[in-house]
PDB file of N, CA, C and O in Angstrom, chain B, residues numbered from 101:
ATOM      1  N   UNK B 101      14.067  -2.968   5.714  1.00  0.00           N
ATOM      2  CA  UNK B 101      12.784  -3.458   6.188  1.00  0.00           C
ATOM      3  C   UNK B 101      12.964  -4.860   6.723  1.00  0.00           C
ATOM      4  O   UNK B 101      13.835  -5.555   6.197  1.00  0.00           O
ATOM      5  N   UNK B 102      12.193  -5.384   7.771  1.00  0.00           N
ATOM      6  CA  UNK B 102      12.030  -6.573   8.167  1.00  0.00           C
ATOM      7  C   UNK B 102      11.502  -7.046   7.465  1.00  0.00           C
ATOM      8  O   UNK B 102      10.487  -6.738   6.840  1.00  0.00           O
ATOM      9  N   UNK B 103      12.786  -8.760   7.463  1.00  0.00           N
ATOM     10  CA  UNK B 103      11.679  -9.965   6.428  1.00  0.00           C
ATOM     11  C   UNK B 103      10.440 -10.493   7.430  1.00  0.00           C
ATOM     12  O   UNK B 103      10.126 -11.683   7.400  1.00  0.00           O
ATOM     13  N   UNK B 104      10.055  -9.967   7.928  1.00  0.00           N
ATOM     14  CA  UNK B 104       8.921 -10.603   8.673  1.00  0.00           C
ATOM     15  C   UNK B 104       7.978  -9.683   8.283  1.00  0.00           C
ATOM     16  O   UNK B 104       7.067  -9.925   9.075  1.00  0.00           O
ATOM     17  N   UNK B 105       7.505  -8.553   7.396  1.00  0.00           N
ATOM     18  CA  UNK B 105       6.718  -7.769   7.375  1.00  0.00           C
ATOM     19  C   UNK B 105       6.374  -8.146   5.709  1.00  0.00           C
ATOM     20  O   UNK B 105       7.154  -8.720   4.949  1.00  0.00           O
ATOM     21  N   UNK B 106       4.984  -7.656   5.369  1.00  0.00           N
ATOM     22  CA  UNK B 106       4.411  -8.024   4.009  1.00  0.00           C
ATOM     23  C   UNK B 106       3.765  -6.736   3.673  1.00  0.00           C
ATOM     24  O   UNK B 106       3.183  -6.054   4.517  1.00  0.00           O
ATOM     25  N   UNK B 107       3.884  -6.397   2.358  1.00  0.00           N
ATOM     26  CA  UNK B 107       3.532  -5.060   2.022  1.00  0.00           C
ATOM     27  C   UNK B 107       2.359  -5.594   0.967  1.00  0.00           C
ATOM     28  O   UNK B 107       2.292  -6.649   0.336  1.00  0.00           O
ATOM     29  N   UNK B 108       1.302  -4.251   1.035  1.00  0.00           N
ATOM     30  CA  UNK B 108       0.444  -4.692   0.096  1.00  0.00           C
ATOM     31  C   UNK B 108       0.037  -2.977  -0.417  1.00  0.00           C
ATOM     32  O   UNK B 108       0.027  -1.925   0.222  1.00  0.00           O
ATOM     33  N   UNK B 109      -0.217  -3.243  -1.603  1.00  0.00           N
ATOM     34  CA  UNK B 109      -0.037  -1.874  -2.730  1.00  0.00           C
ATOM     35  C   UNK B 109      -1.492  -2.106  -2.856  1.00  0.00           C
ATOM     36  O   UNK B 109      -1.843  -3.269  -3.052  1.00  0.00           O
ATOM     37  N   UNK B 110      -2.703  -0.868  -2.748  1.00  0.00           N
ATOM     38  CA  UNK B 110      -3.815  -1.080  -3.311  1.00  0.00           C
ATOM     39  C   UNK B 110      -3.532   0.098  -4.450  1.00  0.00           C
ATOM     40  O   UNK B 110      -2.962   1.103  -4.026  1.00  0.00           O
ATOM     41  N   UNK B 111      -3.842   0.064  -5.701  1.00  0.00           N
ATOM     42  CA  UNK B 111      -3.381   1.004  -6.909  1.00  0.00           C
ATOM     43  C   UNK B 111      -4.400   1.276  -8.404  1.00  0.00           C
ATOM     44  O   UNK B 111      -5.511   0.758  -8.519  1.00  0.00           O
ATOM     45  N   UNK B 112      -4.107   1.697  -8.906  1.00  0.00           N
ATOM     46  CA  UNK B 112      -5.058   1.729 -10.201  1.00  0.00           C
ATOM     47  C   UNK B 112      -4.083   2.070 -11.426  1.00  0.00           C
ATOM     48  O   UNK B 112      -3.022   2.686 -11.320  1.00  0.00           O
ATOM     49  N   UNK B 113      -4.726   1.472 -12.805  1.00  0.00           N
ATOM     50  CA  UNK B 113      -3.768   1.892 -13.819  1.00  0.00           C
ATOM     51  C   UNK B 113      -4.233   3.349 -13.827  1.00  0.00           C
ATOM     52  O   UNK B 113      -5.244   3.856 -13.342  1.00  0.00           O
ATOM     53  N   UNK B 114      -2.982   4.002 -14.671  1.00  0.00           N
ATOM     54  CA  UNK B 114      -3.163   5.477 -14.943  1.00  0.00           C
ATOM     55  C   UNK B 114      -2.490   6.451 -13.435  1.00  0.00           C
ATOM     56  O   UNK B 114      -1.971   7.528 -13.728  1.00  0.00           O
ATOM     57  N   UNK B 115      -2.507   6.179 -12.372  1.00  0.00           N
ATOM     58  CA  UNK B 115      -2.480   7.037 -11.089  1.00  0.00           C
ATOM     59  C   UNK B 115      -1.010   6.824 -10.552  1.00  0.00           C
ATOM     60  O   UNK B 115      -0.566   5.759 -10.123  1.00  0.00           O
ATOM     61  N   UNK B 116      -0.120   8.403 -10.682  1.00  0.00           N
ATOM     62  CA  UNK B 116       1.021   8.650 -10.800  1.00  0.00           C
ATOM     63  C   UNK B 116       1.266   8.360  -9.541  1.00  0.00           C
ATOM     64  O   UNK B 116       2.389   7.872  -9.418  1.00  0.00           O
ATOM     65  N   UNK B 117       0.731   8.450  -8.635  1.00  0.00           N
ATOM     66  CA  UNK B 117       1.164   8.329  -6.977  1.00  0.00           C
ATOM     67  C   UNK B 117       1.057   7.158  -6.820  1.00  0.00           C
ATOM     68  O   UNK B 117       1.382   6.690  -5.729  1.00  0.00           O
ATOM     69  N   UNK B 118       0.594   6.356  -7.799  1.00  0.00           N
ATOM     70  CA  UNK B 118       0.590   4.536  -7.021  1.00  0.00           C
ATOM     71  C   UNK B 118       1.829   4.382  -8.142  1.00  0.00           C
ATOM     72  O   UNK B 118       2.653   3.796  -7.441  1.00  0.00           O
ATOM     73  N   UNK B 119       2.245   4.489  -8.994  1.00  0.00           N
ATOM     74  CA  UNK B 119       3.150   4.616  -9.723  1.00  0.00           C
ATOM     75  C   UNK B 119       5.058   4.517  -8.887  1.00  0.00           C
ATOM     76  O   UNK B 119       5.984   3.717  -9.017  1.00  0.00           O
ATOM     77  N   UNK B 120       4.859   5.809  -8.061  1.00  0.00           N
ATOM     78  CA  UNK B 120       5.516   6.870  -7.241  1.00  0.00           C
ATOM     79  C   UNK B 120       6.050   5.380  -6.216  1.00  0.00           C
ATOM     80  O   UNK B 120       7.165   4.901  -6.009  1.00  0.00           O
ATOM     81  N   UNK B 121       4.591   4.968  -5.724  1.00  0.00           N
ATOM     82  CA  UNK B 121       4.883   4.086  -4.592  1.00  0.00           C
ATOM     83  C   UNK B 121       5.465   2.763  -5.358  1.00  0.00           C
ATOM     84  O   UNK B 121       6.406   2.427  -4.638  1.00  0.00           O
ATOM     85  N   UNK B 122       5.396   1.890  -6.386  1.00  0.00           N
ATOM     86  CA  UNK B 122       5.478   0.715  -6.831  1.00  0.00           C
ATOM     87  C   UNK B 122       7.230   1.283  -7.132  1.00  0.00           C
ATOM     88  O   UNK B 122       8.131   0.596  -6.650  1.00  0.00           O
ATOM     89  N   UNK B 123       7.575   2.520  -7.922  1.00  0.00           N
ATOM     90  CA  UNK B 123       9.185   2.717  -8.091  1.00  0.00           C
ATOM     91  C   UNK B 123       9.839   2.671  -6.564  1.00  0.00           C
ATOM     92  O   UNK B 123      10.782   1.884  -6.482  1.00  0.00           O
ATOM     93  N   UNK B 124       9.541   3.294  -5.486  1.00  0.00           N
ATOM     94  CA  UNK B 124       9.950   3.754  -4.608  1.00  0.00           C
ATOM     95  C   UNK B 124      10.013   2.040  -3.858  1.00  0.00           C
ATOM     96  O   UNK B 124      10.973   1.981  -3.089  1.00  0.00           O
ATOM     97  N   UNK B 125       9.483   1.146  -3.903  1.00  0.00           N
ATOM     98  CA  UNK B 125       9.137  -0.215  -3.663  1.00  0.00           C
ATOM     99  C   UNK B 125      10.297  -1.075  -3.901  1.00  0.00           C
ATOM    100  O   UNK B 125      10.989  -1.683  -3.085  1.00  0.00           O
ATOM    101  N   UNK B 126      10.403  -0.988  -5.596  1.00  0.00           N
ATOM    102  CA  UNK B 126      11.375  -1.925  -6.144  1.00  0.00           C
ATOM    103  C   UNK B 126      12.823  -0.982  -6.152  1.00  0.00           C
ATOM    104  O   UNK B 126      13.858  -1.629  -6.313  1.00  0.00           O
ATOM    105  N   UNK B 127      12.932   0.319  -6.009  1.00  0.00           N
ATOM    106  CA  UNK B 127      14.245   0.433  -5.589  1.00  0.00           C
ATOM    107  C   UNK B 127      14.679   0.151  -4.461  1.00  0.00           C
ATOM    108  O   UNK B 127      15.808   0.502  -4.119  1.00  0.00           O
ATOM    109  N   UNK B 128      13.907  -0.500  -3.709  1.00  0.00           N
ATOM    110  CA  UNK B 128      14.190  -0.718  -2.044  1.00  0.00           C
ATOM    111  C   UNK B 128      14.418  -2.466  -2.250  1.00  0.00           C
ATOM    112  O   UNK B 128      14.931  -3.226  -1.429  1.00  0.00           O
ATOM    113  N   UNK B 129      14.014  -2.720  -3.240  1.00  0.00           N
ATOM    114  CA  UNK B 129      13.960  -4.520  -3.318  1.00  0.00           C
ATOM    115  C   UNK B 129      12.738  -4.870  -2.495  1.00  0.00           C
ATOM    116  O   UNK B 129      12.908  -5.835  -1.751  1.00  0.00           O
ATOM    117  N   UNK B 130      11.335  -4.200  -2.458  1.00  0.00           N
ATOM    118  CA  UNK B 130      10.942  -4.373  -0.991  1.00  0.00           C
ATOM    119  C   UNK B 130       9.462  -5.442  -1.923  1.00  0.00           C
ATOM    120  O   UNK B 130       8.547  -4.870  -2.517  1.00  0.00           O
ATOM    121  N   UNK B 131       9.569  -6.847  -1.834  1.00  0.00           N
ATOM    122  CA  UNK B 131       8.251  -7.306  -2.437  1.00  0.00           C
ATOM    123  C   UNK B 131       6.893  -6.929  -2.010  1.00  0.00           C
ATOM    124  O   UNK B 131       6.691  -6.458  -0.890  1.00  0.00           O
ATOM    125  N   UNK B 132       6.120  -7.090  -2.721  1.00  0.00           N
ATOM    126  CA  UNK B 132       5.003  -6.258  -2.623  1.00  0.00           C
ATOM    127  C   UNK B 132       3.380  -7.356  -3.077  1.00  0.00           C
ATOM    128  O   UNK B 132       3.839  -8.104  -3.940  1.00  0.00           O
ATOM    129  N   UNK B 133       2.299  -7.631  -2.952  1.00  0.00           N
ATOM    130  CA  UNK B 133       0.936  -8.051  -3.357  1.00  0.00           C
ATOM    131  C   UNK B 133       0.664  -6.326  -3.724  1.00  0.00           C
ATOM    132  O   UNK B 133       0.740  -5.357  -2.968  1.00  0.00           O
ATOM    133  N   UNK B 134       0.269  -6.408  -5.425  1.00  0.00           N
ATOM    134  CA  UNK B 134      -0.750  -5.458  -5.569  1.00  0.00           C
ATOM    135  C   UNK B 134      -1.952  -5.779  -6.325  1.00  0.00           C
ATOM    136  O   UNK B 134      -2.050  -6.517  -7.305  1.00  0.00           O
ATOM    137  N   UNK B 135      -3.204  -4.850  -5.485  1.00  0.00           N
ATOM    138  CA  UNK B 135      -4.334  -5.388  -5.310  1.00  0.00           C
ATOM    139  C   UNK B 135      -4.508  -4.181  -6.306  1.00  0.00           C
ATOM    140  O   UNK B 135      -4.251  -3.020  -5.987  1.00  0.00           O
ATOM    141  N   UNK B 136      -4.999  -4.593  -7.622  1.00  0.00           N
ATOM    142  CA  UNK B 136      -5.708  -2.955  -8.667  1.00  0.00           C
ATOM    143  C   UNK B 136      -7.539  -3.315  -8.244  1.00  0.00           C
ATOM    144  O   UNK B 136      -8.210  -4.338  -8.377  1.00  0.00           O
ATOM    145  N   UNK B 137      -7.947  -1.607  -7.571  1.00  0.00           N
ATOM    146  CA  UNK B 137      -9.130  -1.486  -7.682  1.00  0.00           C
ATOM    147  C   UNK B 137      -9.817  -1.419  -8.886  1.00  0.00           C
ATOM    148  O   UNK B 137     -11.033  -1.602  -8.933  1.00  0.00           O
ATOM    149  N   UNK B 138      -9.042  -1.136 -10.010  1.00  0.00           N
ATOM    150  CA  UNK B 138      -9.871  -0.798 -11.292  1.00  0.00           C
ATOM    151  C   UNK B 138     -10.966  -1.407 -11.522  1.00  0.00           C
ATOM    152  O   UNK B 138     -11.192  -2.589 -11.264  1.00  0.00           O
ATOM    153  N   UNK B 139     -12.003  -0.309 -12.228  1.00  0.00           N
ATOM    154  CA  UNK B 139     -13.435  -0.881 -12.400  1.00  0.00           C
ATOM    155  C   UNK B 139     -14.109  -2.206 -11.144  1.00  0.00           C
ATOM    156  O   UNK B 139     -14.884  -3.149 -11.304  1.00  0.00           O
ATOM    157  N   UNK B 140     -13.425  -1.725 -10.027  1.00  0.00           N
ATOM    158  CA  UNK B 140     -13.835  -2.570  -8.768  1.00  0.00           C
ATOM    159  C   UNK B 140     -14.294  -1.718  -7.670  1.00  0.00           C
ATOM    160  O   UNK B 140     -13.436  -1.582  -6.797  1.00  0.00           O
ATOM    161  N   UNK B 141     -15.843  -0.854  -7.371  1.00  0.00           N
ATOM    162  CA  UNK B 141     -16.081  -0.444  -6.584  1.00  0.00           C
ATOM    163  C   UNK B 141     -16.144  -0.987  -5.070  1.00  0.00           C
ATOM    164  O   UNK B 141     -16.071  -0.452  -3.963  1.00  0.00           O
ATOM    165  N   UNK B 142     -16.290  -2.129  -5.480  1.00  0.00           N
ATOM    166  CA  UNK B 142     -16.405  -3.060  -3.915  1.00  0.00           C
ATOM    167  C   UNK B 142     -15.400  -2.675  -2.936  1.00  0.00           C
ATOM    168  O   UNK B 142     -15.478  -2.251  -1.783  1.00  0.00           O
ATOM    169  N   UNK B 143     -13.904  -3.089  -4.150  1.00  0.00           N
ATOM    170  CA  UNK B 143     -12.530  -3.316  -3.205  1.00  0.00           C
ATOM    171  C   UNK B 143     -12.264  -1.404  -2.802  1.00  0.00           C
ATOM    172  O   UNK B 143     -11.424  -1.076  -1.964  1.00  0.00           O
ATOM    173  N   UNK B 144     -12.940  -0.575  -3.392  1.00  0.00           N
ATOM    174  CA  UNK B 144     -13.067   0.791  -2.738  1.00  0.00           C
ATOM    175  C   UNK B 144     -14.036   1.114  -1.535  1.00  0.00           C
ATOM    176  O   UNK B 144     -13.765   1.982  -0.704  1.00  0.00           O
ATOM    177  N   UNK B 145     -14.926   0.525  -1.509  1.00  0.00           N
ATOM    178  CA  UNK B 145     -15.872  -0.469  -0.308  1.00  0.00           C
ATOM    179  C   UNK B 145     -14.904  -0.778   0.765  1.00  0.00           C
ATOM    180  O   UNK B 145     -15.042  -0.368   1.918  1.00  0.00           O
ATOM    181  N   UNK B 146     -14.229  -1.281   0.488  1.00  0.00           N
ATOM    182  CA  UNK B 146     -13.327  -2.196   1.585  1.00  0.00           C
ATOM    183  C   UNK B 146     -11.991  -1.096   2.005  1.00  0.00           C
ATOM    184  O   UNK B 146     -11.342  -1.203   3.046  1.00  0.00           O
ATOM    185  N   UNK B 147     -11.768  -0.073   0.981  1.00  0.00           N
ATOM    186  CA  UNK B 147     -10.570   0.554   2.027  1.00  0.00           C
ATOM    187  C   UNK B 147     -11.529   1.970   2.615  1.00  0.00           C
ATOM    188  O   UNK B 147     -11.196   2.734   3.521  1.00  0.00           O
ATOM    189  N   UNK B 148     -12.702   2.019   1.845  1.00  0.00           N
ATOM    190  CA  UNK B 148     -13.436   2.650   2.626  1.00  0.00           C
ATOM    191  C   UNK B 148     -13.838   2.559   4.203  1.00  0.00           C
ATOM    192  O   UNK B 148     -13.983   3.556   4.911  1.00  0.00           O
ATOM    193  N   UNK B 149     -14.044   0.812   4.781  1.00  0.00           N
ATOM    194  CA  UNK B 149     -14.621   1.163   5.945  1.00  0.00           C
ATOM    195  C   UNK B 149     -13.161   0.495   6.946  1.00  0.00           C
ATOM    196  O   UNK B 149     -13.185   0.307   8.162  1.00  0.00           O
ATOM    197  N   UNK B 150     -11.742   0.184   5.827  1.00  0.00           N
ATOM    198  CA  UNK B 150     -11.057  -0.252   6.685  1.00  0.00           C
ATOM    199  C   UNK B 150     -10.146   1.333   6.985  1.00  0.00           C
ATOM    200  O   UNK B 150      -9.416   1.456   7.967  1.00  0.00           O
ATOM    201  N   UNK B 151     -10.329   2.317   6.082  1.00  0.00           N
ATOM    202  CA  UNK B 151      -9.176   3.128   6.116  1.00  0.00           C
ATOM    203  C   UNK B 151      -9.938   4.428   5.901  1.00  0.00           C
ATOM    204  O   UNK B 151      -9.306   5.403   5.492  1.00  0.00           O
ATOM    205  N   UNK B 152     -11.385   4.536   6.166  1.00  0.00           N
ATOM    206  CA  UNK B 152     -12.028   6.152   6.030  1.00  0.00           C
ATOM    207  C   UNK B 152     -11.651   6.930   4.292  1.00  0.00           C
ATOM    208  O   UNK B 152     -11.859   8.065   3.864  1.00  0.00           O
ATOM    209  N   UNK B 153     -10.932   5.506   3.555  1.00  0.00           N
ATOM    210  CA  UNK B 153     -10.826   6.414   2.257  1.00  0.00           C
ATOM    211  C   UNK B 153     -11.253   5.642   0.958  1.00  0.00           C
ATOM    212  O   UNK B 153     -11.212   4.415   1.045  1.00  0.00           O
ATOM    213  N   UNK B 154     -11.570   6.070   0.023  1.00  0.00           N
ATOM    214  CA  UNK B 154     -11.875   5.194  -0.902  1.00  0.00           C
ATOM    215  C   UNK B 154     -10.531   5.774  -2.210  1.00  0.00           C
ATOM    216  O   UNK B 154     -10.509   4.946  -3.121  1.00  0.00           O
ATOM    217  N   UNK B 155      -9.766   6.636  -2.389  1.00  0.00           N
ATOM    218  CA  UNK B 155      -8.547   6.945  -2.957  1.00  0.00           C
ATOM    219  C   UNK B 155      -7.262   5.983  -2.696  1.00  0.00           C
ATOM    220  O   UNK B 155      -6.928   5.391  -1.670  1.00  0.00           O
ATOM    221  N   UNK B 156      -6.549   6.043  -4.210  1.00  0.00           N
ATOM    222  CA  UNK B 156      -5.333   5.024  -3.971  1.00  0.00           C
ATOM    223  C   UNK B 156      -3.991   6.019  -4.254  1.00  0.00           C
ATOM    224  O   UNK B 156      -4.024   7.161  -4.713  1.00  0.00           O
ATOM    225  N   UNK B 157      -3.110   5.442  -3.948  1.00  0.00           N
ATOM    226  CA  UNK B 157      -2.443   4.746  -3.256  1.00  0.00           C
ATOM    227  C   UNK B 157      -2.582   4.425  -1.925  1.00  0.00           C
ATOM    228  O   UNK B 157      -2.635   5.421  -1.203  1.00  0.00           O
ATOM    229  N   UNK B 158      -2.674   3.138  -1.238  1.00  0.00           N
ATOM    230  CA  UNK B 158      -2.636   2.898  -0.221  1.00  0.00           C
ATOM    231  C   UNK B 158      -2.150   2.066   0.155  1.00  0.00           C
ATOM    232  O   UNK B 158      -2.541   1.023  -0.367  1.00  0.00           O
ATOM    233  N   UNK B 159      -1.250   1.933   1.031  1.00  0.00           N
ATOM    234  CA  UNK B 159      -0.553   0.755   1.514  1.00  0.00           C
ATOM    235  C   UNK B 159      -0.325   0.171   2.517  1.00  0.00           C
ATOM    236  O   UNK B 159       0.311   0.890   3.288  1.00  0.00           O
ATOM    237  N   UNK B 160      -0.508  -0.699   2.868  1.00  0.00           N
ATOM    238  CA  UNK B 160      -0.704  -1.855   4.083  1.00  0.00           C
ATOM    239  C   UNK B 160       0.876  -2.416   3.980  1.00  0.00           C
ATOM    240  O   UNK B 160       1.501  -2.719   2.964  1.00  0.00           O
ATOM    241  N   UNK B 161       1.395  -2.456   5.681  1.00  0.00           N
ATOM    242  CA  UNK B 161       2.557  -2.724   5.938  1.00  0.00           C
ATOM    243  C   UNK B 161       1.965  -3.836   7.090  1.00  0.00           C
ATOM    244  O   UNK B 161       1.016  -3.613   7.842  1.00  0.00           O
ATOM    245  N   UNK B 162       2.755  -5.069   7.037  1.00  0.00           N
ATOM    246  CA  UNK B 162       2.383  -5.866   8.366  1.00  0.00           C
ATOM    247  C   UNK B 162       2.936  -7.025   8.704  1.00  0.00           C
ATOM    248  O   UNK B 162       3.787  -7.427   7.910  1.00  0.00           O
ATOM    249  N   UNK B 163       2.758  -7.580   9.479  1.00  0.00           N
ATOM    250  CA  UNK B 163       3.538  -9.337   9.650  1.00  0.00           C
ATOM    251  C   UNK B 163       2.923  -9.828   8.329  1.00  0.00           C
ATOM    252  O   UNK B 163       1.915  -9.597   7.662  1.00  0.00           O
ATOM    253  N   UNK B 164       4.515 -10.984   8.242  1.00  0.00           N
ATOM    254  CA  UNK B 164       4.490 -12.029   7.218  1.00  0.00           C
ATOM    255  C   UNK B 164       2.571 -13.607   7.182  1.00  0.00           C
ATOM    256  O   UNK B 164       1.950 -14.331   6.404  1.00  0.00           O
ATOM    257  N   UNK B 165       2.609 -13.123   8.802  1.00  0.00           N
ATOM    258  CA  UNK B 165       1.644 -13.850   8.651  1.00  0.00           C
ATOM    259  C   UNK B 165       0.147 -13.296   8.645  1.00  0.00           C
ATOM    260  O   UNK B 165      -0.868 -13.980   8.777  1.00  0.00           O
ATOM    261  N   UNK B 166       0.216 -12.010   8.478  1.00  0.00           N
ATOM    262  CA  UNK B 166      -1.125 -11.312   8.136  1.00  0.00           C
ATOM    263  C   UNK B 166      -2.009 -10.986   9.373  1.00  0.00           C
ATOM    264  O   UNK B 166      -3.061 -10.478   8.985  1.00  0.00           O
ATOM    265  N   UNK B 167      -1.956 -11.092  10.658  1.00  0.00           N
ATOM    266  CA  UNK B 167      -2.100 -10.895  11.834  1.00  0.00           C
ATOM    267  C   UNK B 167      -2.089  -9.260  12.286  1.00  0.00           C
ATOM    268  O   UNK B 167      -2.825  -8.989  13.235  1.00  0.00           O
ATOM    269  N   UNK B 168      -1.542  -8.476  11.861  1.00  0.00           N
ATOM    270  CA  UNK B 168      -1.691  -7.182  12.182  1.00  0.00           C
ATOM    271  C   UNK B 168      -1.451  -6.441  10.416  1.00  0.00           C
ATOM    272  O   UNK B 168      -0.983  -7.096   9.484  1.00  0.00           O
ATOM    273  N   UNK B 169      -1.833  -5.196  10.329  1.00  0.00           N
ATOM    274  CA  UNK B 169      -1.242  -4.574   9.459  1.00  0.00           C
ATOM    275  C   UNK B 169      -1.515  -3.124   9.711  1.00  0.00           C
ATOM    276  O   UNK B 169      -2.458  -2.765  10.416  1.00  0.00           O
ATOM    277  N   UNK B 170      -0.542  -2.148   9.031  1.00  0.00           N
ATOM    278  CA  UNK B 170      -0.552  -0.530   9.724  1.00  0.00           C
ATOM    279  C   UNK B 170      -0.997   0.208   8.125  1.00  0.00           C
ATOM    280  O   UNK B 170      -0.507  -0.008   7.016  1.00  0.00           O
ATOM    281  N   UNK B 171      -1.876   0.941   8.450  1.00  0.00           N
ATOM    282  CA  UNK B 171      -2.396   1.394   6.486  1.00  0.00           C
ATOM    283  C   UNK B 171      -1.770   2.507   6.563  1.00  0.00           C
ATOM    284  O   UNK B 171      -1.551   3.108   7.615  1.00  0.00           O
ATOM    285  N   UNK B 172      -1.329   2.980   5.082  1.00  0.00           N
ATOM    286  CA  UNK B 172      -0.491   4.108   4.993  1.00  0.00           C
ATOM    287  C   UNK B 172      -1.428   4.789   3.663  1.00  0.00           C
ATOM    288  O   UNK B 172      -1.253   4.225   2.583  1.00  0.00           O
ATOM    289  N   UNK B 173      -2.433   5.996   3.687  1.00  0.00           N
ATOM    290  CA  UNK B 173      -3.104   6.359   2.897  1.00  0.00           C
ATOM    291  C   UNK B 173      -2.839   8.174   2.502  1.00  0.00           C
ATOM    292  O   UNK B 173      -3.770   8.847   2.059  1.00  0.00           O
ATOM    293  N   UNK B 174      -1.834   8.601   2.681  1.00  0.00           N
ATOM    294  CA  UNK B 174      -1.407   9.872   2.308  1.00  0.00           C
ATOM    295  C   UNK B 174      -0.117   9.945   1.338  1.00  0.00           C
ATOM    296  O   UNK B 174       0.450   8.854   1.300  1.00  0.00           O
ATOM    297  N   UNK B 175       0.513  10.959   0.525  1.00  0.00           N
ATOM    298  CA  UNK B 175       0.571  11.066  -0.518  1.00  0.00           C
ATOM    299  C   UNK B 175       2.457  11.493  -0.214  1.00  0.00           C
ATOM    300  O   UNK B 175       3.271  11.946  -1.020  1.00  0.00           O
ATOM    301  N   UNK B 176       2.622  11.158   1.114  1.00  0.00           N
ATOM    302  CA  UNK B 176       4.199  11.598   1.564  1.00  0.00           C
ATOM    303  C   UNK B 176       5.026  10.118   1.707  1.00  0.00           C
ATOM    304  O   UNK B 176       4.860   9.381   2.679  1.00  0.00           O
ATOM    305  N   UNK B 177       5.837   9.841   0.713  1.00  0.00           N
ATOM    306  CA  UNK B 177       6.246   8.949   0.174  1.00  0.00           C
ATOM    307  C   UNK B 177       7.935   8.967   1.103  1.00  0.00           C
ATOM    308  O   UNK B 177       8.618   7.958   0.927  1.00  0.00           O
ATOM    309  N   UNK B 178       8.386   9.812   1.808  1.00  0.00           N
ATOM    310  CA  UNK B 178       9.473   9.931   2.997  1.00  0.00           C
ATOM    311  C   UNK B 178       8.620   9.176   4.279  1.00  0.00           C
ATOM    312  O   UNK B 178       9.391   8.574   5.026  1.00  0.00           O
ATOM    313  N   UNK B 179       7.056   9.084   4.711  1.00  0.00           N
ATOM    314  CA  UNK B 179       6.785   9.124   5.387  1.00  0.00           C
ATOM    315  C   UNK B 179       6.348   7.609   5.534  1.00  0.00           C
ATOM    316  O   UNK B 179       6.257   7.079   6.641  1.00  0.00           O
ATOM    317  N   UNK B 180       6.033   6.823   4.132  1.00  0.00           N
ATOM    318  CA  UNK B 180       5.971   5.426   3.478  1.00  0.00           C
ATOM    319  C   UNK B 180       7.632   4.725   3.966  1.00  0.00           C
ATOM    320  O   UNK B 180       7.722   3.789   4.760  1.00  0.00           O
ATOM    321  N   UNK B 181       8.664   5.301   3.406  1.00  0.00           N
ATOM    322  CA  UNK B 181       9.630   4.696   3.930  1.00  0.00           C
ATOM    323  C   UNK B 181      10.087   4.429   5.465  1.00  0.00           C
ATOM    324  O   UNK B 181      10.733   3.491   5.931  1.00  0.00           O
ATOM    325  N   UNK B 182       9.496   5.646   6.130  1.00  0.00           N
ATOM    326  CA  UNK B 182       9.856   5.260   7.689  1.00  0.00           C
ATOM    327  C   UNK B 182       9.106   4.216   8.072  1.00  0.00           C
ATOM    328  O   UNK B 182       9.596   3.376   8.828  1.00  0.00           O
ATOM    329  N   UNK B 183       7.719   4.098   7.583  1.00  0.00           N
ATOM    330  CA  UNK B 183       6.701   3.304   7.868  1.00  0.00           C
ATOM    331  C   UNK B 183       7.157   1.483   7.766  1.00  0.00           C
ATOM    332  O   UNK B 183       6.793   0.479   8.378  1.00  0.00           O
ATOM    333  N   UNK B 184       8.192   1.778   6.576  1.00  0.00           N
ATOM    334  CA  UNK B 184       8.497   0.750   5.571  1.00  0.00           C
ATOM    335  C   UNK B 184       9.774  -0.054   6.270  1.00  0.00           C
ATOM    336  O   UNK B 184       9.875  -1.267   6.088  1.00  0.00           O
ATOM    337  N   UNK B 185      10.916   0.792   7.218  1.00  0.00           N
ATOM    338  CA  UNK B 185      11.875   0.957   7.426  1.00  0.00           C
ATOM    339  C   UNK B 185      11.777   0.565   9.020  1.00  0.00           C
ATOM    340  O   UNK B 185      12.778   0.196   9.634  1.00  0.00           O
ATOM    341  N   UNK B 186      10.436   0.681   9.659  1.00  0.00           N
ATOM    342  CA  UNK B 186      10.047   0.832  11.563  1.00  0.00           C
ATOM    343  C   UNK B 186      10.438  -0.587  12.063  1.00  0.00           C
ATOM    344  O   UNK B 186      10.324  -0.875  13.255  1.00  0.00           O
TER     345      UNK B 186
END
């Protein structure tokens, strides 16, 4: 992955697929901001009208300086690494 890109994990305790993504993360060495929605309907608010979903795992790939970012909200974790890897 490019050091110019910043990853951000939106996740919840308990949920094996944000789990899936945080292992799949640190075996890559790849640092990460994670944002837990728990007991936070708002921040489900917010990937609601940024990403049509209110379900986690979701992950935001983008410049270091926060200027663009590409959301990754499906459950194919080969498809996270290309994303991760572009």
């Amino acid at each position: 992955m490019s050091a110019t890109k910043k990853v951000v994990l939106w996740s919840k305790t308990g949920c094996h697929y944000c789990a899936g993504v945080k292992d799949l993360l640190s075996n890559h060495n790849i640092a990460y901001e994670n944002i837990s929605v728990d007991g936070n309907d708002v921040l489900r608010d917010v990937l609601e009208v940024k990403y049509g979903v209110r379900h986690v795992p979701v992950v935001e790939v983008g410049s270091a300086d926060g200027s663009s970012y590409v959301g990754w909200t499906n459950l194919n974790l080969e498809e996270l690494e290309t994303l991760l890897h572009a």
